[in-house]
TIVOVO-225639 format. One line per 8 residues: number of its first residue (from 1); for each residue x, y, z of C-alpha. Coordinates in steps of 0.25 Angstrom, whole numbers, padded with zeros to 4 digits, m for minus. Each point is the difference from the previous one (the first is absolute). Example, Ala and Ser with C-alpha at 12.3 -4.5 7.8 and 13.67 -1.06 7.14 Angstrom:
2
1 = 0049/m0018/0031 ~ 0006/0014/m0002
***
This chain:
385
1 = m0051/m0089/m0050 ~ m0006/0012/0003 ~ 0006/0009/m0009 ~ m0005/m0008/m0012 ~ m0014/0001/0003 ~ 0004/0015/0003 ~ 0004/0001/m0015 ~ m0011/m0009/m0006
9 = m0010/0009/0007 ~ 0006/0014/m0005 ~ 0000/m0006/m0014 ~ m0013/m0002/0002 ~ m0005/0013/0005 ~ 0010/0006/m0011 ~ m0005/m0010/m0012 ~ m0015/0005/0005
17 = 0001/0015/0002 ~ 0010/0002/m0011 ~ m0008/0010/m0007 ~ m0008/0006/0010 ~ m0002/0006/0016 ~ 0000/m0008/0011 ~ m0002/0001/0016 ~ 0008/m0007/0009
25 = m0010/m0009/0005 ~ 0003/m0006/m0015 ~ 0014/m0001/0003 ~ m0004/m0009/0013 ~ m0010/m0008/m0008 ~ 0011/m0003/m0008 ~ 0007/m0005/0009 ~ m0009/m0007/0008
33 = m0002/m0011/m0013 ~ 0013/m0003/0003 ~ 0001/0001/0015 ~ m0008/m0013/0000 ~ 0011/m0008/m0005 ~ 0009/0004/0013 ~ 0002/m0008/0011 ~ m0009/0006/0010
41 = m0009/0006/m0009 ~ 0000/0015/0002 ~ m0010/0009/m0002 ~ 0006/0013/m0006 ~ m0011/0011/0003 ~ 0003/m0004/0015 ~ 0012/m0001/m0001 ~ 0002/0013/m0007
49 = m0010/0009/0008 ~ 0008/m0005/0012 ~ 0012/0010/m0005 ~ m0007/0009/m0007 ~ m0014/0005/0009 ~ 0009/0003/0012 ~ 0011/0008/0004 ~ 0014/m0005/0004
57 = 0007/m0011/0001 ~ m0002/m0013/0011 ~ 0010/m0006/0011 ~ 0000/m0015/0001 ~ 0006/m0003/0014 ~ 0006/m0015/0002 ~ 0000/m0009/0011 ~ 0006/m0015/0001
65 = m0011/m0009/0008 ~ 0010/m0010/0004 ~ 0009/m0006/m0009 ~ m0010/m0005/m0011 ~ m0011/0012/m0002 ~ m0001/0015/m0003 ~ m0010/0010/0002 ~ m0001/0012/m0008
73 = m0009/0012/0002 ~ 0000/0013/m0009 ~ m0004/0015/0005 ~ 0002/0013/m0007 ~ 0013/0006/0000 ~ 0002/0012/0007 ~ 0007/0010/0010 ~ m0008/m0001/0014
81 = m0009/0012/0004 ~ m0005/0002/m0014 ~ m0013/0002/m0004 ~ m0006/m0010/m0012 ~ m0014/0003/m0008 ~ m0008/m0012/0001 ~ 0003/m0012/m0012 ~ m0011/m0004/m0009
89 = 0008/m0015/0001 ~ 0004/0002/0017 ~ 0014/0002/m0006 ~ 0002/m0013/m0003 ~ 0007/m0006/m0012 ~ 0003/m0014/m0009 ~ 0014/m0001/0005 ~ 0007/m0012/m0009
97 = 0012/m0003/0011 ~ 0012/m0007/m0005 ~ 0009/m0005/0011 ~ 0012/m0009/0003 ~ 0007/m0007/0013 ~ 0011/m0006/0003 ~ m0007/m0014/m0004 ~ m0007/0006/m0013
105 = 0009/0010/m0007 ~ m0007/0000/m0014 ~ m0004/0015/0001 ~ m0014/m0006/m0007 ~ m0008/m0004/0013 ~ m0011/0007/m0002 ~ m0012/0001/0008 ~ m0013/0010/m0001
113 = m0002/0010/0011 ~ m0016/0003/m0005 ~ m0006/0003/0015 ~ 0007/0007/0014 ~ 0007/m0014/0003 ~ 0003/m0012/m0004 ~ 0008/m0011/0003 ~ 0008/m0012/m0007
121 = 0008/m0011/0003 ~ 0017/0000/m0002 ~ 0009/m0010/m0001 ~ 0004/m0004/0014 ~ 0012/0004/0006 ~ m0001/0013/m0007 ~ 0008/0011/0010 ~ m0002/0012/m0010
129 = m0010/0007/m0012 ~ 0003/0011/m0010 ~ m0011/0004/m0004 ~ m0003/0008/m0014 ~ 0012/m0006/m0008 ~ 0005/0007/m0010 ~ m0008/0011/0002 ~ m0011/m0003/m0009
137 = m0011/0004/0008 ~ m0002/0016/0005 ~ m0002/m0002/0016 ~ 0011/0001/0012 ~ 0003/m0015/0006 ~ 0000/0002/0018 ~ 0004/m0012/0007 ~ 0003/m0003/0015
145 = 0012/0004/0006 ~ 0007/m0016/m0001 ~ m0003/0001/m0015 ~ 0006/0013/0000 ~ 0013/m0003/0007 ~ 0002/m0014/m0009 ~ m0002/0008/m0012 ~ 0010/0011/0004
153 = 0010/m0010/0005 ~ m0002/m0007/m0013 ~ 0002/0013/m0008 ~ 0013/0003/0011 ~ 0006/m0014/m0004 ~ m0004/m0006/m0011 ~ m0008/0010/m0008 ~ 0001/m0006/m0014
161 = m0009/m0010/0007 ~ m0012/0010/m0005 ~ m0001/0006/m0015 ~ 0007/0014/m0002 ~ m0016/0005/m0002 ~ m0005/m0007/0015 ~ 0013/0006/0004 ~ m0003/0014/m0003
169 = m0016/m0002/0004 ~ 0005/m0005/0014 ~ 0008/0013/0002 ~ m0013/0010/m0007 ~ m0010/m0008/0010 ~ 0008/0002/0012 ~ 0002/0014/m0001 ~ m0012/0004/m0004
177 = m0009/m0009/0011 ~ 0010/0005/0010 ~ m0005/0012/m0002 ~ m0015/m0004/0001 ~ 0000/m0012/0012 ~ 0008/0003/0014 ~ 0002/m0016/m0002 ~ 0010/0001/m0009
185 = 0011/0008/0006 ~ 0005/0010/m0011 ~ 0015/m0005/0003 ~ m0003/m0013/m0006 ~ 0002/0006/m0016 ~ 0013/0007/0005 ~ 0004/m0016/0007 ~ m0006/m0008/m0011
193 = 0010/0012/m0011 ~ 0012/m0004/0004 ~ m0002/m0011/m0008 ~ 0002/0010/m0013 ~ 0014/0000/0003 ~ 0001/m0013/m0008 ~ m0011/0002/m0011 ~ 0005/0001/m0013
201 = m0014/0002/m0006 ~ m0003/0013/m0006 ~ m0014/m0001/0001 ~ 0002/m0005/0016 ~ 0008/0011/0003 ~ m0004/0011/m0006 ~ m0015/m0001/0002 ~ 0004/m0004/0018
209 = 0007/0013/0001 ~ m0011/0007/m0007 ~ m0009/m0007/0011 ~ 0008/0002/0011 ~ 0002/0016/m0002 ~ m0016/m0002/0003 ~ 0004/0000/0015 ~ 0014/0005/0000
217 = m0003/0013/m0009 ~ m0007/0004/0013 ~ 0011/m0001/0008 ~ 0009/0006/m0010 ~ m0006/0016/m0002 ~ 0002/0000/0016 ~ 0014/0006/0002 ~ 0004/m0010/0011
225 = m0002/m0011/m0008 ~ 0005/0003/m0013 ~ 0014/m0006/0003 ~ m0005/m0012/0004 ~ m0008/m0003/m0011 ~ 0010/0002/m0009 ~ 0009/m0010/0009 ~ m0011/m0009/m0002
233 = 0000/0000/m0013 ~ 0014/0000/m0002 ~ 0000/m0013/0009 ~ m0008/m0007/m0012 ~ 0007/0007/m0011 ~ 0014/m0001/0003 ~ 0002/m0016/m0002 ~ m0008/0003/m0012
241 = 0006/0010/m0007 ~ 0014/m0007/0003 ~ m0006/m0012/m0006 ~ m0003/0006/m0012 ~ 0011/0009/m0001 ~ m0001/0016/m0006 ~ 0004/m0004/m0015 ~ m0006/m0009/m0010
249 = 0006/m0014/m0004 ~ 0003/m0004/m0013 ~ m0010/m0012/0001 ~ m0013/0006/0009 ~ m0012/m0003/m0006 ~ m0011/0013/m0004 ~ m0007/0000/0016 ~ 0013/0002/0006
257 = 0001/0014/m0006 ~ m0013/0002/0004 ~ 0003/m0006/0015 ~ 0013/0007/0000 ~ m0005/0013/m0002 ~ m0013/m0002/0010 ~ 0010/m0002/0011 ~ 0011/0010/m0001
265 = m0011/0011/m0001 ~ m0006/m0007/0014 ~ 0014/0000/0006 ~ 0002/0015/m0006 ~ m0012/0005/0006 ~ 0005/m0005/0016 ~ 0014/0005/m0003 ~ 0008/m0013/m0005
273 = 0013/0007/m0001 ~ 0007/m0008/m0011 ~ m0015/0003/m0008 ~ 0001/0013/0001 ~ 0014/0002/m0004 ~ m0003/m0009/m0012 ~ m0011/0007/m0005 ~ 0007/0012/0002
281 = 0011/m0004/m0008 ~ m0010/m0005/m0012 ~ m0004/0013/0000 ~ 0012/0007/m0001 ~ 0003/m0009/m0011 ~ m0012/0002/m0007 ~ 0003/0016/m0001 ~ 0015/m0002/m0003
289 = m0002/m0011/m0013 ~ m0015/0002/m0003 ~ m0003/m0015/0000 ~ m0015/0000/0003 ~ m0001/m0006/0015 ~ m0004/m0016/0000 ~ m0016/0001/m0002 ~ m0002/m0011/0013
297 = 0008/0011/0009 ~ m0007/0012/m0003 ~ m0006/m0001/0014 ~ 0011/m0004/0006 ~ 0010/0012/m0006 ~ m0008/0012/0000 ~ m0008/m0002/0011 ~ 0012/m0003/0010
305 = 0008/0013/m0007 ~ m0013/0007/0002 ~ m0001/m0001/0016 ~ 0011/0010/0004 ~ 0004/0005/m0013 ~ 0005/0015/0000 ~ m0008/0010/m0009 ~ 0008/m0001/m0013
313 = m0001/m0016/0001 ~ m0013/0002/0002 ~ m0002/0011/m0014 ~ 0009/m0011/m0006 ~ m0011/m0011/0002 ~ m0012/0009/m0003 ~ 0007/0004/m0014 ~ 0000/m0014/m0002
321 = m0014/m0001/0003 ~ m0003/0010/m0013 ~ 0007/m0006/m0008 ~ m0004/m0013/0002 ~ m0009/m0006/m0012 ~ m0002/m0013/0007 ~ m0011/0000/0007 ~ 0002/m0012/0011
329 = 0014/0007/0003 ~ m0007/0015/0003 ~ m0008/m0007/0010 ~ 0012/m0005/0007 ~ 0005/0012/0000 ~ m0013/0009/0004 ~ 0001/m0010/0014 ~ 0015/0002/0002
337 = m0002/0018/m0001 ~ m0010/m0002/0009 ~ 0010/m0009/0010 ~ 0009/0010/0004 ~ 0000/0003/0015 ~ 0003/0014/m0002 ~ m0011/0009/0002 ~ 0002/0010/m0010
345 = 0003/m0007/m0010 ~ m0015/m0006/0003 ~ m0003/0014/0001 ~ 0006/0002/m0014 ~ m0006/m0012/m0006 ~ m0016/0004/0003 ~ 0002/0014/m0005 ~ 0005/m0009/m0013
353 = m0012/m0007/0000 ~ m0009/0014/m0003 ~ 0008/0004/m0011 ~ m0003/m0009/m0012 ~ 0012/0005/m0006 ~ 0008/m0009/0009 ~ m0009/m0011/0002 ~ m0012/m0007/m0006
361 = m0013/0001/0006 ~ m0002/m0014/m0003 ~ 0015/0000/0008 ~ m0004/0009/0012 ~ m0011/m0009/0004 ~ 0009/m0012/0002 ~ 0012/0010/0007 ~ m0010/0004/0009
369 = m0004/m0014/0004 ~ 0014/m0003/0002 ~ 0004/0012/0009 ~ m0012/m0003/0008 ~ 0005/m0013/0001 ~ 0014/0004/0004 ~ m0003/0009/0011 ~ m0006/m0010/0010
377 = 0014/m0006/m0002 ~ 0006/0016/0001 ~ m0006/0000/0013 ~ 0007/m0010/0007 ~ 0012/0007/m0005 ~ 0009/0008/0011 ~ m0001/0015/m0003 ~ m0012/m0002/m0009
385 = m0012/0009/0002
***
């Protein structure tokens, strides 16, 4: 397989220059002796140049010809009305496209995307393509609207049909080419996310929900909208964090913490009551016995305690920032001060960050990031600036 000739080729390039500099066409020579035992052969230097003489990333839009052939075509990414500098390569690249249909579901179809188009033959009978499975290749996948509305139905009814990876690429490719082509209506991520409801993939949901705050983190600074978006995601989250339940059971395996804790902070942040009395009583338990808060909840507990704490909750946290060794627990912490939705204590917190004596440089930088972060959601906030 390709990986193996992958390998063989950086032993080589290794074993050679081992003792001395090289260039990177070295590297690709390398590689090349190798390449030739692959099946097409593929020329490395093209294929390399393609990725790395020109600037961002392609598009490869989809249409079914029929029931037995597919036309692919690729074009440069990009937002409309922008203005590109010319491409030494016409910003085209060697684009390896894995796909599947509903007659081929090995996620290894593969066919080479070298020129504008090209066209190959399916089995026939296909109704469908997924293109880019498993997300091996570094493009957006477009398809025609049938294509779409299969493969969100697919996703709405049957959604272990496709692998937790394809799952999540589906939902990332949606929103962000909503955003691009007036084709692709930008309510199709929000339709084809109501599928999440059932994931129980951490990877699925976590990275969809990081997707689709693409589009709806627009909607959510704007004070109008801000309770619909949280009733959004609390349509998706609800069933989800009722499946899972608040506590840990005796026998779930080392993801679920991590799941469990990614979802309660989600549900937290757009006001899951039950969440936010939870966390709050952690942290209540936390202060009165001293037992360090569970590592996967960090998030989850400090941040939610964070968002209307009073000031003395507030001090209580940021002592707990000093005395923090730990440094992967001080940078939960650092994002929870900066979470508050009370504008002194932001006030507070940025005349902190000018006094080393309270806070790290190396710490102010970060703070500052988070706060500039937390007031776009500020702003959507009643009674905020």
């Amino acid at each position: 397989g390709i990986n193996a000739e992958y390998g063989e080729g950086i032993n080589s390039y290794l074993t050679e220059f081992q003792y001395s500099n090289a260039e990177q066409q070295q590297l690709y020579t390398a590689l090349n002796e190798t390449a030739k035992q692959l099946n097409p052969v593929i020329d490395i230097n093209v294929f390399m140049g393609s990725w790395t003489l020109q600037m961002g990333y392609p598009i490869v839009n989809v249409q079914l010809i029929g029931h037995n052939k597919v036309n692919i075509s690729q074009a440069k990414y990009k937002f409309p009305g922008g203005v590109e500098p010319e491409s030494p390569l016409g910003y085209k690249w060697e684009i390896p496209f894995w796909y599947n249909t509903n007659l081929e579901p090995d996620n290894n179809n593969l066919v080479w995307l070298s020129d504008t188009s090209v066209e190959f033959d399916v089995k026939e009978g296909t109704e469908w393509l997924l293109g880019n499975t498993l997300a091996r290749g570094f493009y957006r996948v477009n398809y025609e609207a049938d294509n779409w509305e299969k493969i969100i139905n697919i996703l709405l009814n049957e959604h272990t049909t496709f692998h937790e990876v394809d799952r999540m690429k589906i939902i990332d490719d949606l929103t962000s080419i909503s955003q691009i082509l007036e084709e692709v209506d930008i309510t199709w991520p929000l339709h084809a996310s109501m599928y999440l409801k059932s994931e129980e993939s951490l990877y699925s949901l976590t990275g969809s929900l990081t997707s689709l705050s693409r589009i709806i983190g627009k909607l959510s600074v704007i004070e109008e909208y801000s309770e619909a978006v949280d009733r959004f995601y609390l349509s998706i989250l609800d069933p989800v964090v009722e499946r899972i339940g608040l506590e840990p059971k005796e026998n779930d395996p080392f993801e679920m913490g991590l799941f469990r804790g990614a979802i309660l902070t989600e549900a937290a942040q757009h006001g899951h009551e039950e969440c936010h009395k939870h966390a709050l009583q952690l942290y209540q338990q936390h202060l009165d016995t001293g037992v360090p808060v569970e590592a996967n909840l960090y998030e989850y507990v400090y941040q939610t305690v964070a968002l209307n704490c009073t000031e003395d909750v507030w001090e209580s946290l940021f002592e707990e920032y000093t005395n923090e060794q730990l440094q992967s627990k001080q940078r939960y912490l650092m994002k929870a001060l900066a979470s508050t939705f009370d504008i002194d204590i932001i006030n507070k917190l940025l005349k902190y960050t000018m006094d080393e004596k309270k806070i790290r440089q190396q710490d102010a930088r970060i703070l500052l990031m988070h706060i500039s972060m937390a007031a776009t959601r500020l702003t959507s906030q009643p009674g905020t600036f």
